[in-house]
Each structure stands twice: as structure tokens, then as C-alpha cells.
N, C-alpha and C positions, 0 to 999 in steps of 0.2 A: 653437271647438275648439282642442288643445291640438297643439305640434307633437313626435314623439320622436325623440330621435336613435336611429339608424344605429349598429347595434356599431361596426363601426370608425371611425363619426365618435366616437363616445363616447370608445373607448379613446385617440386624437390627445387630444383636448380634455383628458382626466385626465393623459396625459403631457406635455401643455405647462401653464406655469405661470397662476398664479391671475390675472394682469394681462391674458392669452389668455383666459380660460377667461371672465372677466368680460367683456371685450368681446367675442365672438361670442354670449352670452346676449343682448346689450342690442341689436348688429348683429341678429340674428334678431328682435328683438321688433319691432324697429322696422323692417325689411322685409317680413314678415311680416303684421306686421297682429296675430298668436298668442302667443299663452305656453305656457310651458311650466309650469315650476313655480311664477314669481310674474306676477302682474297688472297691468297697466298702471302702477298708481299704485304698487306697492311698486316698478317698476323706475323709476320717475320719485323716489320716495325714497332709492335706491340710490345713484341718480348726484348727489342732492343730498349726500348721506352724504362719499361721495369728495370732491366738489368740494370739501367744509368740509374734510375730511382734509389733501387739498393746499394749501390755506389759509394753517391756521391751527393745525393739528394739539394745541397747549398748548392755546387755547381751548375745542379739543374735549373735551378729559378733563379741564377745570373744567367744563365746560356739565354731563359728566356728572356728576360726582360731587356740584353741585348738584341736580341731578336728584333722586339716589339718596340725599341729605341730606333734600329734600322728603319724598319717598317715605317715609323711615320718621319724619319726624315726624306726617303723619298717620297711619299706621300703627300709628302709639304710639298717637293722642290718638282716631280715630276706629274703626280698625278693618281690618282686609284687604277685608274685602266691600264697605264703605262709601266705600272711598277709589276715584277714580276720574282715567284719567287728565286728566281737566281739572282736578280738583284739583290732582293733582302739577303739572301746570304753572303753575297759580294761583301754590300756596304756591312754587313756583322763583322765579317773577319772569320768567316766559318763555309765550310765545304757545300755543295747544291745538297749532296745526300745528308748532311747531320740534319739541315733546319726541317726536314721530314721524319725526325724523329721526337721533337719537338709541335709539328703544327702539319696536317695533312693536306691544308693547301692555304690560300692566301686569302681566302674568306675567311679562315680560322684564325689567321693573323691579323686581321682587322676584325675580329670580331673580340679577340685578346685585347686588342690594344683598348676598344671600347671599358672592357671590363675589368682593367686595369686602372680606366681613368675614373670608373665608379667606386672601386674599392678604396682610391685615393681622395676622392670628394668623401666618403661614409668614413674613411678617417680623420680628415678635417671636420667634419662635424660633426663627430662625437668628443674632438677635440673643444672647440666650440661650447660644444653642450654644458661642457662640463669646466668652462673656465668661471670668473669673476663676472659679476652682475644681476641683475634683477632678470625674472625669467625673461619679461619681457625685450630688454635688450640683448640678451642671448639669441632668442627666435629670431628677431631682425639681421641680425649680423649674421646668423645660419643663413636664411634663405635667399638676401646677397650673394655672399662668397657663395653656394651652390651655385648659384647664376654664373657669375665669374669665374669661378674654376672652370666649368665645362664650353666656356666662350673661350678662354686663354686657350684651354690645350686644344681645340681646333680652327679658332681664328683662320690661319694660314693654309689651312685645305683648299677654301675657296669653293670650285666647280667641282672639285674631288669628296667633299661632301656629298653632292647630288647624288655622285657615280654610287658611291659606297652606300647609300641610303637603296637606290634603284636594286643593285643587285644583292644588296643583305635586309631586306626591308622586313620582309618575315621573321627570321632570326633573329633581329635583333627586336622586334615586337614580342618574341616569345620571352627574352631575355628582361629586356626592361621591367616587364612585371616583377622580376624578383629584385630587381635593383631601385627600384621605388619601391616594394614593400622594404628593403633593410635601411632607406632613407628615411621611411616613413618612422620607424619604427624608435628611430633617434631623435626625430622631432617630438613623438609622443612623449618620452620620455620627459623633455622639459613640456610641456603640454600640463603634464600630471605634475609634476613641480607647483608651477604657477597654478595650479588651481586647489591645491594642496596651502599653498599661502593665501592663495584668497586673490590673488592677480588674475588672475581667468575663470571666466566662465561657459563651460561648456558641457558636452553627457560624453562624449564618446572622443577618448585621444586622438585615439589609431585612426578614427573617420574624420578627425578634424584635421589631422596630419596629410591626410590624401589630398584634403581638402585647400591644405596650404602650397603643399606642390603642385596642383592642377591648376591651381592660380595662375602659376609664374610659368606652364607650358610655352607660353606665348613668348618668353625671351629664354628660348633652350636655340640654340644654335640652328638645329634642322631646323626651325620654323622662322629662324632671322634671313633677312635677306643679303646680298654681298655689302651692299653700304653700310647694313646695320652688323655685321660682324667686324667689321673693323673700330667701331663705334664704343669700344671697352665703355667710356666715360657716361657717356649717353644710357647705356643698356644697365652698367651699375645705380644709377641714377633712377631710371625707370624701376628696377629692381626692387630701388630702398623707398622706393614711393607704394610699389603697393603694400609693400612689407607692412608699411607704416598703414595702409588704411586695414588689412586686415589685422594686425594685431589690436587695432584699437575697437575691434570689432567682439576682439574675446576679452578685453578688458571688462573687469568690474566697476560698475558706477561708482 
């Protein structure tokens, strides 16, 4: 059986901090005997989690990002459905039981590697943002490369895009909201630039920034087809083409 908090035990617990909130879960399980919302073994995972945290914290986010290096080259070579997590651990160089201390199954690993390759796109352009040029040329060459980065790092999935899409389709719908809001939010950026010089004209950044990415949904990878993924030049192309009609859209006369 399972045990539930107590409104006002609940309400304490959510107004004290996450270092509280973690240890009366794991105090409770282990006096207890019960769980609540994880199992034995995942709270026996949890405290492994941490302990590596206070460790060694650097070795932890190489263990990952080998991980999620593993993870998409079979991905590439075998498939989403096929790869399984003892492979990813295989091709890491790391034990079946460590990469569960790391990622609790292989949705979580492909939904890593997603959020990986977003965090890397929202460093290139903020890198972007903020080099040489008129606002104008800056926006264009942002929301290309956006384009292109996320065609390059999936290109070679293929039918394994479908799969990952079919079975993480929710998850990653919940996720993407905050990963266009922090894309967004670097477009804005020069948005307010250029209209601070006199280069643009518009009322509202952040809604013209949604504005600019919802444009270009149309060449994000899940909605290209196999032809048009392999089509780098084509898809760049089509990219810098609308780039060019909407920025000339928020141009000043």
C-alpha cells in the first residue's frame, strides 16, 4: 500500500525547500516500510544519484553526455525501437546498472538527447545574437542556422524519428513549450535592438519572436519528409528565403 500526505503536511513539504522535501520522502520510505510515488529501488537510485552529485558533480555530466553520445549513435545506425538500454550502456563503456543512475529508462534518454540538442541550438544563437552586424542580418542568419542545426543532428534517424515521435509525442509537446519560449526569448532580444535603432517596426518582441519561429515549423525536421531530410541545401535555402520575406516585413520604410 501506498502512503498520502495530509493537506497540511503536503502544503509544509511544498513551502520548505527541495533538500526538505527530498529527505522526508526517503525518511518516510524507510520508516514506513511504503511508498508513495517511487519504489523501493528507484528511491535506492535517487540516493545513488545524489551521492555521485556530491562527489563528483563534472564526472556526472560527462557520464551523461556519453550516455546521450551512445544513445544517438545507435539510433542512427540501428533504430529507436531496436536500441535498447543495455545497448546504450554497451556502446558508453559503462555497466547496464550505472546508465539507471543516470536516466530511468530510454524515453529519458531520447528525450535527453532532444534537450541537449535545444540547449546547443539556444547557445549558437545567442552566440549569433550577439556577434557583428546590423539587426537585420543577425535575425536572418539566426533563424537559418536554427533550421540547420536541428536538420544536421537528426538527418540520419530516418524511420527512427517516426518511432521516437509515436512513442514520446506527449513529452516532448510538454517540453518544447519551454524550449521555444528560451529560443524565443533570444530572438526578442535583437527584435528590441532593431527597433531601438529604428530597423524594425513592431509593438510586442516576445509575440513577434513566436511569430518568427512558427514561420519556419514547416522545415523543423518532424515535419520534413525522408527526401527532404537529406536535402541540407534545399531546406537551408528555403530557410533563407523566408527569413528574407519576413524580416523585410518588420523593416522600416
Amino acid at each position: 500500500m501506498s502512503w498520502i500526505l495530509r493537506e497540511k503536511e503536503f502544503e509544509s513539504l511544498m513551502s520548505a525547500g527541495p533538500e526538505k522535501r527530498y529527505e522526508y520522502f526517503v525518511k518516510r520510505v524507510l520508516d514506513t516500510g511504503k511508498v508513495g510515488y517511487y519504489d523501493h529501488n528507484t528511491i535506492s537510485v535517487i540516493i545513488q544519484r545524489r551521492r555521485m552529485r556530491t562527489k563528483n558533480p563534472a564526472l556526472r555530466e560527462d557520464m551523461r553526455d556519453q550516455i546521450i553520445d551512445a544513445a544517438n549513435r545507435l539510433i542512427e545506425r540501428y533504430g529507436y525501437k531496436k536500441t535498447t538500454m543495455e545497448d546504450i550502456a554497451r556502446e558508453a563503456g559503462i555497466g547496464k546498472g550505472t546508465i539507471y543512475l543516470y536516466f530511468p529508462s530510454k524515453e529519458e534518454v531520447a528525450l535527453s538527447c532532444c534537450a541537449r540538442l535545444n540547449n546547443r541550438v539556444c547557445e549558437r544563437l545567442r552566440w549569433l545574437s550577439r556577434a557583428d552586424g546590423a539587426p537585420a542580418e543577425r535575425l536572418k542568419r539566426m533563424i537559418v542556422e536554427r533550421v540547420t542545426m536541428k536538420l544536421d543532428a537528426i538527418s540520419g534517424f530516418g524511420q527512427s524519428l517516426d518511432d521516437i515521435l509515436a512513442d514520446l509525442r506527449t513529452s516532448l509537446f510538454e517540453r518544447r513549450e519551454k524550449w521555444l519560449a528560451a529560443e524565443a526569448e533570444i530572438f526578442a532580444e535583437v527584435l528590441i535592438e532593431g527597433r531601438l535603432l529604428g530597423a524594425f517596426h513592431l509593438d510586442d518582441a516576445l509575440q513577434t519572436a513566436h511569430a518568427l519561429l512558427t514561420a519556419t515549423t514547416g522545415l523543423m525536421p518532424s515535419n520534413l519528409s525522408p527526401r527532404e531530410l537529406v536535402d541540407r541545401e534545399g531546406i537551408r535555402n528555403r530557410a533563407s528565403h523566408i527569413a528574407g520575406l519576413l524580416i523585410s516585413g518588420l523593416q522600416c520604410a
